[in-house]
N, C-alpha and C positions, 0 to 999 in steps of 0.2 A: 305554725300554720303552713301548711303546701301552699306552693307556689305555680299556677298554671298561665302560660304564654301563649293567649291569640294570638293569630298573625292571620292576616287578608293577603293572598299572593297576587298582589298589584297594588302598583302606585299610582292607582286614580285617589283623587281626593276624596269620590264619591264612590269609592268602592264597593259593591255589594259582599262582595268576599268578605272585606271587612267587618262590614251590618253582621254579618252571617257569624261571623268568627266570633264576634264580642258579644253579641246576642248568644249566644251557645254559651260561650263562657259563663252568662251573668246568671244561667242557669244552675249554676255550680251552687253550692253552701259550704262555706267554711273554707274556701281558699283566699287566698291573694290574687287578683288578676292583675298578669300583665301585660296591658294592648302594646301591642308591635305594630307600628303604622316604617314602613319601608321609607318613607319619604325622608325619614328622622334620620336616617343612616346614608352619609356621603359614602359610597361607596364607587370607585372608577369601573368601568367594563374589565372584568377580569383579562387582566394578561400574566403570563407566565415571566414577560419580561420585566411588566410593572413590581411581580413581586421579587425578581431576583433584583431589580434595583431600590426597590424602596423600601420593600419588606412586604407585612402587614398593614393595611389600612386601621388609623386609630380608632375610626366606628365599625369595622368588623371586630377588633379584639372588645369592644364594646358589647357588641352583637352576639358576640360568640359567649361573652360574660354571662349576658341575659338567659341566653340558649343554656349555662350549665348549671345557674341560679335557678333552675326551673325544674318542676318534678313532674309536669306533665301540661302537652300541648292540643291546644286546639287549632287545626289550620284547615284555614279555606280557602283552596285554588282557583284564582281565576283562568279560562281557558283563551290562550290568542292562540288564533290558527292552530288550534288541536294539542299543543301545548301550555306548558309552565307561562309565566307573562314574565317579558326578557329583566325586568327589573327582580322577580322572586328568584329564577334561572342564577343570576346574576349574583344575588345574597347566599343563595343555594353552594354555587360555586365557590365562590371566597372563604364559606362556613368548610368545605370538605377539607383546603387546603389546609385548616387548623387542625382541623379534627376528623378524621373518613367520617367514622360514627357520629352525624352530624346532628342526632337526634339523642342518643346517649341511651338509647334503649331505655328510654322512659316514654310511658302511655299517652300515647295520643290519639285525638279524634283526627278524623280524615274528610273535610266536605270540600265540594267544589258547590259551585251557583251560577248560571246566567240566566239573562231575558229569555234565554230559548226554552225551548221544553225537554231536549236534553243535559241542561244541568251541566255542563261540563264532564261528560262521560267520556270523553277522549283524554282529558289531562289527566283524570283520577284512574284510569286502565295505566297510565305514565306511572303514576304516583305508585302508585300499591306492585307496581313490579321495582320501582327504584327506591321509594324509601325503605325498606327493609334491609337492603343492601347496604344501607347509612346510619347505621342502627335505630331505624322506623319501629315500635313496637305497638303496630296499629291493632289499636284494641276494638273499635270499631269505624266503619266508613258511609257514606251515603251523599248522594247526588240531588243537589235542590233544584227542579225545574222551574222555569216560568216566577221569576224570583218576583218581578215587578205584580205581578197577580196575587203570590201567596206569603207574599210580605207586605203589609200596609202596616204606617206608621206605626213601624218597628215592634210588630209581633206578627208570629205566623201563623195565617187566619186558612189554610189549610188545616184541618183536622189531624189526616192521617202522617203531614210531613211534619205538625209539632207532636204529635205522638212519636216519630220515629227518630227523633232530635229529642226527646225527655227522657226517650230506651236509651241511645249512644250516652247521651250528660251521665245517668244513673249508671255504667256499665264503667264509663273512664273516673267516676268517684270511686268506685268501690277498686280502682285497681292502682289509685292512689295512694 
């Protein structure tokens, strides 16, 4: 059975990215999911110096495990101040150090979400110029507006955005 890795780009507890990402995922048939919650993974503020002294952190090789165990991902970015959210940033970074191709050019979805009505359009312009660089093979992407409106208790009560979220699911199955 494939193996697909949600991941929410923030360590809020209450992360909509997360909703977003696991919700997407569960739309899958016939994988394995596996939710990535950031909180779960100790990982220090990347330094150059931290790793020539101590190496690897044990929950990045952890991390990075999960990252190769996986045959295709679903991630939804949260946007702080028009980027990555310093704790995804942070994972992001440690993951390159192992491996540049930190996606392993395997299929992934691409969303971002917030309360605003632009959905995170700033981090996802980031996203899709840098993850392919990292061996990102975004199979498809899309921006959830006004998340607290067209999510209610946990299904998307938007029409046209769970239409455009059951196109993306059916397009990264079939490239599984």
């Amino acid at each position: 059975m494939k193996k697909v890795m949600t991941i929410g780009g923030s360590n809020s507890k209450a992360s909509i990215n997360r909703k977003l990402a696991e919700y997407t995922g569960r739309l899958m048939h016939d994988v394995e999911l596996n939710h990535i919650d950031l909180n779960d993974f100790d990982l220090p503020l990347f330094s150059i110096d931290i790793e020539n002294e101590s190496g690897f952190p044990k929950d990045l090789i952890r991390l990075n495990n999960e990252v190769n165990s996986s045959d295709g991902f679903v991630i939804s970015l949260a946007e702080h101040n028009g980027a990555y959210s310093a704790a995804f940033k942070n994972a992001f970074d440690w993951l390159s150090r192992m491996e540049s191709k930190v996606w392993r050019n395997k299929p992934m979805l691409l969303l971002s979400t917030s309360p605003g009505a632009r959905g995170g359009q700033s981090v996802m312009e980031i996203a899709l110029s840098r993850f392919p660089r990292n061996g990102g093979n975004i199979i498809g992407h899309t921006t959830f507006p006004s998340f607290n409106e067209n999510f209610i208790e946990g299904e998307i009560v938007n029409p046209e955005l769970k239409a455009k979220i059951e196109g993306l699911v059916s397009d990264l199955s079939e490239s599984i």
